[in-house]
C-alpha positions as CSV (number, residue, x, y, z in Angstrom):
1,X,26.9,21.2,54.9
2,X,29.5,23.8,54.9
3,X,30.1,26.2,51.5
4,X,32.8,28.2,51.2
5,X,33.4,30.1,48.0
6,X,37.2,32.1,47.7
7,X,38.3,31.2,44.6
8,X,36.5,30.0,41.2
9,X,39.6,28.2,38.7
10,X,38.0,26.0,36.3
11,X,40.9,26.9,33.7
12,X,42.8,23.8,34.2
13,X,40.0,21.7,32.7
14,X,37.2,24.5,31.3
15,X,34.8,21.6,30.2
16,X,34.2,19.4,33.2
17,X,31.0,20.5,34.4
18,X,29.4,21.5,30.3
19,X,27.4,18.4,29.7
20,X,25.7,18.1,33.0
21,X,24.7,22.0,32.7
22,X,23.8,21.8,29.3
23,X,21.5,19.4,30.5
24,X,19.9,22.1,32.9
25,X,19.7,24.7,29.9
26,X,18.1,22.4,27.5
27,X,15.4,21.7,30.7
28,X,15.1,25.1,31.2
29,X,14.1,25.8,27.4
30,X,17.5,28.1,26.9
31,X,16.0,30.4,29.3
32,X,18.7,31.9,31.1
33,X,16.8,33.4,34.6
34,X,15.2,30.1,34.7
35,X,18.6,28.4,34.4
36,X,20.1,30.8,37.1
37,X,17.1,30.0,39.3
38,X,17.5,26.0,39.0
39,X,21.3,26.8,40.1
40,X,20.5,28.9,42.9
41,X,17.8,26.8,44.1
42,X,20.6,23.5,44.0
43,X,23.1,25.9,45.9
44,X,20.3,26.7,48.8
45,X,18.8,23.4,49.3
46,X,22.2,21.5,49.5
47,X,24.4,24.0,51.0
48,X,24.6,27.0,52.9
49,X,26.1,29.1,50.9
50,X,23.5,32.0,51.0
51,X,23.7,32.1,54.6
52,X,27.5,33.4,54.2
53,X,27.6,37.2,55.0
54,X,29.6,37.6,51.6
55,X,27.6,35.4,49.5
56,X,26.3,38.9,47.6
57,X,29.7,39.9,47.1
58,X,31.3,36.7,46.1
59,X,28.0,36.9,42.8
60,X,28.8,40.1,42.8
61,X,32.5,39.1,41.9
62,X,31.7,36.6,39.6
63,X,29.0,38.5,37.7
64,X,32.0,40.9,37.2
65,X,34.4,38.6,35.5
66,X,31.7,36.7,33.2
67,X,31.3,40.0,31.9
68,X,35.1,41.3,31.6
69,X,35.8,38.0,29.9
70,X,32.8,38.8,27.3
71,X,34.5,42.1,26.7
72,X,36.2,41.7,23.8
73,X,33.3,40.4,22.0
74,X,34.5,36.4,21.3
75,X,31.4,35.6,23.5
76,X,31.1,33.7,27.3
77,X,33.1,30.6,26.2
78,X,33.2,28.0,28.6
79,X,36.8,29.1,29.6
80,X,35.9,31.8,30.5
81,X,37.7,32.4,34.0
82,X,40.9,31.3,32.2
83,X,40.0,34.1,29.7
84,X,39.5,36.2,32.8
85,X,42.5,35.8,34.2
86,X,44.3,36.7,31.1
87,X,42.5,39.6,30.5
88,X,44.7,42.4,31.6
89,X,47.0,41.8,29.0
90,X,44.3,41.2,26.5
91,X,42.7,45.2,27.2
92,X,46.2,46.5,26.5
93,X,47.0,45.2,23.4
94,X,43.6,45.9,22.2
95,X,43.9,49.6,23.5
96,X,47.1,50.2,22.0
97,X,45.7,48.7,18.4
98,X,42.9,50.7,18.8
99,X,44.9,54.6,20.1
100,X,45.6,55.1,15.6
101,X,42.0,54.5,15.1
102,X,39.6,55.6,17.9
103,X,36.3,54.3,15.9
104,X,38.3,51.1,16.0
105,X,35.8,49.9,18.8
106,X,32.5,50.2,17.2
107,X,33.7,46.4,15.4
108,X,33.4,45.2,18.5
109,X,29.6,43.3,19.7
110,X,27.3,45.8,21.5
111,X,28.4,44.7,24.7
112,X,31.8,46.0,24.2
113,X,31.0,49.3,22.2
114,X,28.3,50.1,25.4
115,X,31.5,50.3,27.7
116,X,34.1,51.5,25.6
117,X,32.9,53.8,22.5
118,X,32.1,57.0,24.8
119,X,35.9,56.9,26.8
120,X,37.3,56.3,23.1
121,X,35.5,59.4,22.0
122,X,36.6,61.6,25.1
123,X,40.5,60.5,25.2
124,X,41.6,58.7,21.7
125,X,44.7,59.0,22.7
126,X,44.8,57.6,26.0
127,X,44.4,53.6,26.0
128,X,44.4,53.7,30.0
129,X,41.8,55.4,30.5
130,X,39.3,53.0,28.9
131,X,39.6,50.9,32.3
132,X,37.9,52.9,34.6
133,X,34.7,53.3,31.9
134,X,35.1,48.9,32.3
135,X,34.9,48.9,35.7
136,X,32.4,51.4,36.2
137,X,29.8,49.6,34.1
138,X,31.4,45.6,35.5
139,X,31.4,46.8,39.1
140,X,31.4,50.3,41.1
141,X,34.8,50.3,42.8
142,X,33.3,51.2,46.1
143,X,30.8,48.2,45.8
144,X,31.9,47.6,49.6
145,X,30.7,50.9,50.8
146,X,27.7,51.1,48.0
147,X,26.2,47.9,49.4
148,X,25.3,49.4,53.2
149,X,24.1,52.8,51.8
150,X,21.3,50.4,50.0
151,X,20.8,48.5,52.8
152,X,20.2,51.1,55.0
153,X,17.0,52.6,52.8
154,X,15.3,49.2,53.3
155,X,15.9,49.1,57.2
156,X,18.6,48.9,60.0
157,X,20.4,45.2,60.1
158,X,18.6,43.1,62.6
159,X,20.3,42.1,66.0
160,X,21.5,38.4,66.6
161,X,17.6,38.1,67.8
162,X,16.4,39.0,64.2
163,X,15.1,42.7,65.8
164,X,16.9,46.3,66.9
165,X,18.8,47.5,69.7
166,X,17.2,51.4,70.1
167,X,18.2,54.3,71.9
168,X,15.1,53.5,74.5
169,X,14.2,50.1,74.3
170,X,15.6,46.5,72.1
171,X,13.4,43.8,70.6
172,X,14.2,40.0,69.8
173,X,11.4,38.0,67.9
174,X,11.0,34.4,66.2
175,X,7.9,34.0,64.0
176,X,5.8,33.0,67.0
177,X,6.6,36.5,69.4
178,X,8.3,39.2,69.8
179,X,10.6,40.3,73.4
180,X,10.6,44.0,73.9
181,X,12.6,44.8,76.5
182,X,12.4,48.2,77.9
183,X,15.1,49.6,80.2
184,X,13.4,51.3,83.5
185,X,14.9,53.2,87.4
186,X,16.6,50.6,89.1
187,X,14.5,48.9,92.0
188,X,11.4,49.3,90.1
189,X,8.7,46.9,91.1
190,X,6.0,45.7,89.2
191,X,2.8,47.5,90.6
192,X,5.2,51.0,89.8
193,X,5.1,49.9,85.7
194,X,1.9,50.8,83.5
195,X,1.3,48.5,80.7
196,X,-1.3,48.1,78.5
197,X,-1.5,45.2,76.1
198,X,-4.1,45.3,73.3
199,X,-4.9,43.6,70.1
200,X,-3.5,46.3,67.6
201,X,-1.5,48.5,70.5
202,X,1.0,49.1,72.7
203,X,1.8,51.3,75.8
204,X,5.0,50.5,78.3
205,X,6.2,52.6,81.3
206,X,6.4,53.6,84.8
207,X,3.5,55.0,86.9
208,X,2.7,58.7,86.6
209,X,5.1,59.2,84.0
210,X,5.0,59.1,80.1
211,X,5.3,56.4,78.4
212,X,8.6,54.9,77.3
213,X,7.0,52.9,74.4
214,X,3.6,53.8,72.9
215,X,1.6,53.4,69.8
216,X,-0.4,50.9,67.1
217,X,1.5,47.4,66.9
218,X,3.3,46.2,63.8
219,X,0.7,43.8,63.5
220,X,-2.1,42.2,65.6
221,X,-1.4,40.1,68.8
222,X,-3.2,37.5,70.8
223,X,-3.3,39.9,73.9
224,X,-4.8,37.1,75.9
225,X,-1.8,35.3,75.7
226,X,0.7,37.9,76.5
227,X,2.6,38.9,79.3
228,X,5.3,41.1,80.9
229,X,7.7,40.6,83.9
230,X,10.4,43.0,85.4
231,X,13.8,42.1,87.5
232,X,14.2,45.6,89.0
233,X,16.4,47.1,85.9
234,X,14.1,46.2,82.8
235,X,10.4,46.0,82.0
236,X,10.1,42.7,79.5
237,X,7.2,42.0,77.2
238,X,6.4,39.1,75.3
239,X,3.8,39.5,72.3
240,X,2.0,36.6,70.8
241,X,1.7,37.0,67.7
242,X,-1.6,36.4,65.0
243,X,0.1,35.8,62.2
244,X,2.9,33.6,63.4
245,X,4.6,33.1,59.7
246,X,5.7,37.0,59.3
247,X,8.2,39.1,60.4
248,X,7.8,42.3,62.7
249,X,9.8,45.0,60.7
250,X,9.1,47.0,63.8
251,X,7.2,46.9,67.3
252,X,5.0,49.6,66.5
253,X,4.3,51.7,63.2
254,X,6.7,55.0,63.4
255,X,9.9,53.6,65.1
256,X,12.7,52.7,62.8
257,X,12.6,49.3,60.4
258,X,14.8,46.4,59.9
259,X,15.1,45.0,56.8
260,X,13.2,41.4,56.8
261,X,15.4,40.6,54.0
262,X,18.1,40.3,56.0
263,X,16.6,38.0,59.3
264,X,18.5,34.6,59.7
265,X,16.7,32.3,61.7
266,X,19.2,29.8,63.5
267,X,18.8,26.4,62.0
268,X,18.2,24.3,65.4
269,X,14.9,26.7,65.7
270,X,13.9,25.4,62.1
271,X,14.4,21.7,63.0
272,X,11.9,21.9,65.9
273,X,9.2,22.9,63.1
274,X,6.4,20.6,62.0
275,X,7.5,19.7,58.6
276,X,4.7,21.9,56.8
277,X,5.6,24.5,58.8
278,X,9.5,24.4,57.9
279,X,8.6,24.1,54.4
280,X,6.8,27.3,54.9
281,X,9.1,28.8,56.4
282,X,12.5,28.0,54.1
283,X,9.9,29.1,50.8
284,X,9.8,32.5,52.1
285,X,13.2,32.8,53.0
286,X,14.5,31.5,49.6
287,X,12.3,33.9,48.1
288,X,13.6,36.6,50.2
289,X,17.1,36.2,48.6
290,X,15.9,35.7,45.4
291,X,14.1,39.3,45.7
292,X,17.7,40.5,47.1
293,X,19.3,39.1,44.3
294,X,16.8,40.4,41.2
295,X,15.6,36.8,40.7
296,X,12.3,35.4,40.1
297,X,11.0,33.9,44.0
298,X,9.6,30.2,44.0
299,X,6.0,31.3,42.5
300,X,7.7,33.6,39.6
301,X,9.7,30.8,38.6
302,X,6.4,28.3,38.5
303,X,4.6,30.6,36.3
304,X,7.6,30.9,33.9
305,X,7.7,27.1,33.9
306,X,4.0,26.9,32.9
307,X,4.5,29.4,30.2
308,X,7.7,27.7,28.8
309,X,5.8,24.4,28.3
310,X,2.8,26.3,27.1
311,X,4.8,27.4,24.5
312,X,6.2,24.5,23.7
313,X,3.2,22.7,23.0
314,X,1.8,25.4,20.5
315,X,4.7,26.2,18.6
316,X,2.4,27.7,15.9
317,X,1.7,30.3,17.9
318,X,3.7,33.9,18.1
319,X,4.8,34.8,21.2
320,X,7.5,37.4,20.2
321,X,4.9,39.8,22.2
322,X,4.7,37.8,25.2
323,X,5.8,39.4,28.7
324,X,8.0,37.2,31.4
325,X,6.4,38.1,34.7
């Protein structure tokens, strides 16, 4: 099933879709990351929207304009993209009202004095510049080049084979192996190549010269079952690997990282898994996006559950003191 997110307009008829998320609130004991989870949890199972390389940006975007619609302090109605949409005219009129009286703000809920009291205090006199102070705190400006900058300090983006393409060598895995495939002369024949596969190591080259890849594996191998074959313009190594339900951030410990986060296993290679194993294997990567996206992952959310009816069913008991892990 196909999702494709460009525009949200649910001004024409604001009400349409209360009652049935009500119903999710009231399940959800009015707890709002638990509500957002059972939402996000709908959207992966029956659609592919998280799969979509702007999915972040698209929440992004619509985190931003929930809270530009809350900003004048009448609350998250459930109109609140037609609010939205009318807000440029709204911030204006406000401003203006407000240049006489810079305190004038304060009036407003927290929310709204958290953005807008300190520009006020700066520039009374200058209604505009209250928009860049919004914006700021909504959404940087530059969320497009932000976004990478991030990326990059949990890892490089993984190739279309869920590894890197390095300066000496590339690497392809699934979550049974990994391909290294390291370039070598041209005409090289296979009693010329040194390789020694071990449980926890790694060492690939040509005879009498260093290695081209050395050093302690990302993670233990069946070295048994591996192997390695070269065409005359490449050394190739398939790894087996132990643990055959994790990702390989890296061949071996000290050469650069991809980010897990951000593997996509194609769907046909998920449809040719046992059904325990595929249900293994879509947990983990629903909880990776709910790590990339700040949200409880599938074991968080239980515990919250059990807490919720916990205190449900002792409602003489204070839990103002509790802690939501």
């Amino acid at each position: 099933m196909s999702c494709v997110i460009e525009e949200v307009d649910l001004a024409s008829d604001p009400t349409r879709y209360e009652d049935a998320l009500e119903r999710i609130l009231v399940e959800s004991g009015r707890d709002a990351t638990k509500f957002l989870a059972a939402v996000f949890a709908i959207l992966h199972s029956k659609t592919n929207f998280f799969s979509q390389p702007d999915a972040s940006k698209v929440l992004a975007r619509l985190l931003r304009d929930v809270k530009k619609a809350a900003a004048p302090g009448k609350g998250v109605s459930s109109g609140f993209f037609g609010a939205a949409a009318a807000e440029p005219a709204v911030k204006h009129a406000s401003a203006a009202a407000a240049a006489p009286e810079p305190l004038e703000p304060a009036a407003h809920t927290n929310a709204t004095s958290q953005v807008r009291d300190e520009p006020a205090s700066a520039t009374p006199s200058t209604p505009e510049s209250e928009e860049p102070a919004a914006a700021d705190d909504d959404m940087p400006a530059s969320e497009g080049v932000a976004e990478p900058e991030e990326d990059k300090s949990k890892g490089l983006k993984p190739n279309a084979g869920n590894g890197a393409d390095l300066e000496r060598y590339s690497w392809v895995q699934t979550l049974g192996d990994v391909v290294v495939s390291v370039p070598v002369p041209p005409g090289t024949k296979g009693r010329q190549c040194a390789v020694d596969i071990k449980k926890g190591s790694l060492s690939v080259g040509v005879a009498g010269a260093p290695p081209l890849l050395a050093g302690e594996l990302w993670a233990p191998v069946q070295a048994e079952e591996c192997f390695w074959n070269v065409d005359g313009r490449a050394l190739e190594v398939t790894l087996q690997k132990v643990d055959r339900m994790a990702w390989w951030r890296a061949v071996v410990k000290g050469e650069p990282e991809i980010d897990t986060q951000r593997v996509e296993p194609e769907s046909s290679k998920l449809s040719d898994l046992d059904g325990e194993t595929r249900q293994t294997v879509e947990k983990m990567m629903w909880d990776q996006r709910q790590k990339a996206l700040g949200l409880p992952t599938s074991e968080e959310a239980s515990k919250q559950a059990m807490l919720q009816k916990f205190m449900a069913a002792h409602p003489e008991m204070d839990f103002s003191k509790a802690k939501m892990m």
